[in-house]
Structures are given as structure tokens and as C-alpha cells.
C-alpha positions in Angstrom: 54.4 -9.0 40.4 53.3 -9.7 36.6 50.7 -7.5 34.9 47.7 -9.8 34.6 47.7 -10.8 30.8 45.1 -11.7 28.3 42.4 -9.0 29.7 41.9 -6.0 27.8 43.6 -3.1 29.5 43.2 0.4 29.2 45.7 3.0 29.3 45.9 7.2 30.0 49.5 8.6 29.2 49.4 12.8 30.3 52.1 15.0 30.9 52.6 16.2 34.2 49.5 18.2 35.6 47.8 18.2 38.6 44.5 19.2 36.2 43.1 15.4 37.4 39.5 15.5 37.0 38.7 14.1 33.6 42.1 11.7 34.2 40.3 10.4 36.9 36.7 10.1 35.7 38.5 8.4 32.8 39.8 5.8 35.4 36.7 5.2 37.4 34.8 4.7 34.4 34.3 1.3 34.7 33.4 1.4 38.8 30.0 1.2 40.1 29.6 4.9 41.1 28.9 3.8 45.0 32.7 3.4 45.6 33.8 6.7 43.1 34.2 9.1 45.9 36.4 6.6 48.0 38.8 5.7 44.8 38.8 9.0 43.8 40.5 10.2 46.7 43.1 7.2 46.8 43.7 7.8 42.8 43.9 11.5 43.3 46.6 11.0 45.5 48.5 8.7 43.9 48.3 10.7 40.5 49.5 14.5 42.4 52.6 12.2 44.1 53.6 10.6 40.9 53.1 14.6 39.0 54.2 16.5 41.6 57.1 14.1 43.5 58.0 12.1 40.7 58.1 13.7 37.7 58.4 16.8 39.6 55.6 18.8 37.7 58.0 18.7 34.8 55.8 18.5 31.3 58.0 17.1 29.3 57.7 14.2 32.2 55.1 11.8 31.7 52.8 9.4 34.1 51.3 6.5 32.4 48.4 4.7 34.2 46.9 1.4 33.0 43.9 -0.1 34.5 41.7 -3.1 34.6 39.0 -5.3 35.9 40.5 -8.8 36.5 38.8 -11.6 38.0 37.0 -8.9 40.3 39.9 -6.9 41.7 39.8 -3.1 39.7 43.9 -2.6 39.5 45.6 0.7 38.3 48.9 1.0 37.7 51.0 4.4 37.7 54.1 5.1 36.3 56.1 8.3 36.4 59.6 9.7 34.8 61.3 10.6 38.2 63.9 9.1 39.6 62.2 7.4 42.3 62.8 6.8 45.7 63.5 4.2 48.4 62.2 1.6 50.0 58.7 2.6 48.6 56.5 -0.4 49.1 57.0 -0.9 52.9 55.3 -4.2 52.6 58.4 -5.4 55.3 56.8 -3.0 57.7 53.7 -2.7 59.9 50.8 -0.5 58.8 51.6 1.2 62.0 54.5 2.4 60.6 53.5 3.4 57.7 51.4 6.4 59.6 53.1 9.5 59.7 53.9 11.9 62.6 50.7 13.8 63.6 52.9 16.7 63.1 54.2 16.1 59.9 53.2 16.8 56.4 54.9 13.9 54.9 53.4 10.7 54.6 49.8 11.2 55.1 49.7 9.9 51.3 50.9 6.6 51.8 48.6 6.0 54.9 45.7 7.0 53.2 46.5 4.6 49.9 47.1 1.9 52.4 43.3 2.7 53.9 41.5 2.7 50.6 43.2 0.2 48.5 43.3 -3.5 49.3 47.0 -3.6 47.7 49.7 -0.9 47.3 52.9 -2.1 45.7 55.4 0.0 44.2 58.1 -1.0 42.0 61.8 -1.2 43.6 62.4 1.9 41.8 59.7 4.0 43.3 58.3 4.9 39.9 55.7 2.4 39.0 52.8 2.3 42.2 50.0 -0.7 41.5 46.8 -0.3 43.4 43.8 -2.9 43.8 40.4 -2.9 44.7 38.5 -5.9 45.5 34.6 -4.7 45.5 33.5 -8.5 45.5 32.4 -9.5 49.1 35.8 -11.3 50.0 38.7 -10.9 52.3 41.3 -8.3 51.4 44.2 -9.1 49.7 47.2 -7.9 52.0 50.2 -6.7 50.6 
């Protein structure tokens, strides 16, 4: 999937920290604040798995996030130095099966980006993850 071109988008390079607060109000800046607490979560989550799995909370490892309004869809996109991991996106599989065990602690990430994001897509790498939000009254865009 292309990055949308010709819109103006913004970009947050950190090293790797899970110190996410201002990284995060950074990213919501442009949301109405109704839907911050729901896109925080999602965000937050995405950010500590691409610090803390990814780049393995190494600080000379760096996540990149661009993120933008097009055509009403508010997309972020997250990039990490780590080597990845496969068969990320899932997009082949049921959202059933996308829920973890109720007695595991793996997982619960991905289930929960699938619930507040209307697209998760990650790069056949495993290092880049895109997320959208569509906050226009129209039907979800499945993955």
C-alpha cells in the first residue's frame, strides 16, 4: 500500500522510550478530542510494541511515525529498527484468530489495534505498522 501523496504529512522520529505521553499528544493533535482517549490507547500500544519488541528498547534504535488526515481517514504510520517478525498483518486470517488465549500474555496488542483502528497493516517485514481511523460517518474500511 502507497503512502498517500501530495498531503502534507507530519513526522515524530524518537529513540526508543516508552516515555510516550508528549509523543502521543503530538500525534493526536489534529483529532477532535472526543476520540483521544480511544486512539490513545491503540497508538500507545502500537508505539511500546514497536520500542519495546522491535527496536528492543535499544536507544540507538529509532521508531519513526508519520501521520496524516487524508480525505477523512487520520493514518499513522510506525516504523521501527528491529528485525521484524512474521506473518504480521494477518489480514489472510479471521479476526477470530487474531484473539489471543485468555491465558496468555501475548497477543492482546494486536486484538486490541484490530478493535480501535479501522485498518491495521504491517509491512512484510514486521517493522513498518499503518493504522487508520475513519471518524466520518461511513463504513469501515476492512483490512
Amino acid at each position: 500500500m502507497a503512502i498517500a501523496t501530495g498531503y502534507d504529512w507530519d513526522k515524530i522520529s524518537f529513540a526508543s522510550t516508552l516515555f510516550l505521553c508528549p509523543i502521543i499528544d503530538e500525534m493526536l493533535s489534529t483529532v477532535p478530542s472526543k476520540w483521544h482517549p480511544e486512539i490513545r490507547l491503540g497508538l500507545q500500544e502500537a508505539l511500546v510494541n514497536a520500542t519495546k519488541h522491535g527496536n528492543n528498547l535499544d536507544p540507538l534504535k529509532r521508531v519513526v511515525v508519520r501521520f496524516c488526515l487524508v480525505e477523512g481517514n487520520y493514518w499513522w504510520i510506525i516504523s521501527d529498527e528491529g528485525t521484524g517478525f512474521e506473518n504480521p498483518c494477518g489480514c489472510h486470517q479471521e479476526i477470530i484468530d487474531l484473539l489471543p488465549d485468555p491465558e496468555s500474555e501475548n497477543g492482546r496488542g494486536m486484538s486490541l489495534l484490530h478493535q480501535i483502528f479501522d485498518r491495521v497493516v504491517w509491512n512484510h517485514q514486521g517493522t513498518e505498522l499503518r493504522l487508520c481511523k475513519q471518524l466520518e460517518c461511513r463504513e469501515p474500511i476492512l483490512c
